[in-house]
Residue, then its C-alpha position, 0 to 999 in steps of 0.5 A: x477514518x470515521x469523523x461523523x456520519x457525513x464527514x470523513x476524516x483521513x488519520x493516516x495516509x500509507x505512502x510508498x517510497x519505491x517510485x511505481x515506474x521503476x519500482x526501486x527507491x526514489x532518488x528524486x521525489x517529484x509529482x506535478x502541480x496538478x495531482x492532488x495526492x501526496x505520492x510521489x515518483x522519481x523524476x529521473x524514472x518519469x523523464x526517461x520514460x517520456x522520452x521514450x512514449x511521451x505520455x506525461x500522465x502521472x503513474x499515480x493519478x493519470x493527470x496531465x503531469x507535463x514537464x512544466x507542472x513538475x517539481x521536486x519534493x523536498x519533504x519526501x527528500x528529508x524523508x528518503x534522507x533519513x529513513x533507511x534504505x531497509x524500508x520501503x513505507x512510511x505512513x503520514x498524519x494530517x500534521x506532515x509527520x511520518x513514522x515508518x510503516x510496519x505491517x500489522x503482524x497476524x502471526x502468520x495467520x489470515x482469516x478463515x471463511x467458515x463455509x456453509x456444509x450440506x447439513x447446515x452446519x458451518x465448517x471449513x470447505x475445500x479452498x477456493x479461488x480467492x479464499x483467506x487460509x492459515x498460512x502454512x510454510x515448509x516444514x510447520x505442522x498443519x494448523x488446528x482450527x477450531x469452530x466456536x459455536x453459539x450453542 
């Protein structure tokens, strides 16, 4: 996302199509006027819910989003129409074209923190809250990890 020192450019924006209110596919893509994000919710999902506390926030923003500032997406509806129901992400280039969204494969893998032991030396400690470990299904073996060291 890096354009220069000061400048920021956005190569890609990751958008879900499950609406956050009710956290199912959308039907009807929507937003108001005054978010200025491209996310949308399903406006069927944001009336109902309004009926019964009426907010009118945007679930994205928190903007004022009332009735009057909402309108339907159509670029997300030609999206919904033509990906599958199977996925739930696409991701959006600065140019308005979108590809699906696939999760970058680690092999079942997360990172290893190597932690600090007593002696000096760098190893692996006992998990903690928030650390990253191999990732270990029924029935695999326990990984083997190997430390590299300068020496």
């Amino acid at each position: 996302f890096h354009r220069g020192q000061d400048d920021v450019e956005q190569l890609h924006s990751i958008v879900s199509l499950l609406c956050p209110l009710g956290k199912n596919r959308m039907r009807l893509p929507a937003r108001a006027t005054t978010c200025r994000h491209i996310q949308t919710f399903d406006l069927n999902n944001y009336l109902s819910m309004n009926q019964r506390v009426s907010s009118w926030k945007c679930p994205h923003c928190s903007q004022r989003a009332e009735f009057k500032d909402l309108f339907v997406d159509e670029y997300f509806v030609r999206v919904l129409s033509e990906v599958s129901e199977l996925n739930n992400e696409v991701t959006i280039d600065p140019h308005g074209v979108y590809q699906l969204y696939t999760k970058p494969d680690t092999g079942g893998l997360t990172q290893v923190k190597p932690e600090p032991r007593d002696n000096g030396e760098v190893g692996l400690g006992a998990p903690s809250v928030g650390d990253t470990r191999l990732a270990q299904g029924k029935g695999k073996q326990p990984a083997e990890v190997v430390l590299l060291d300068s020496d």
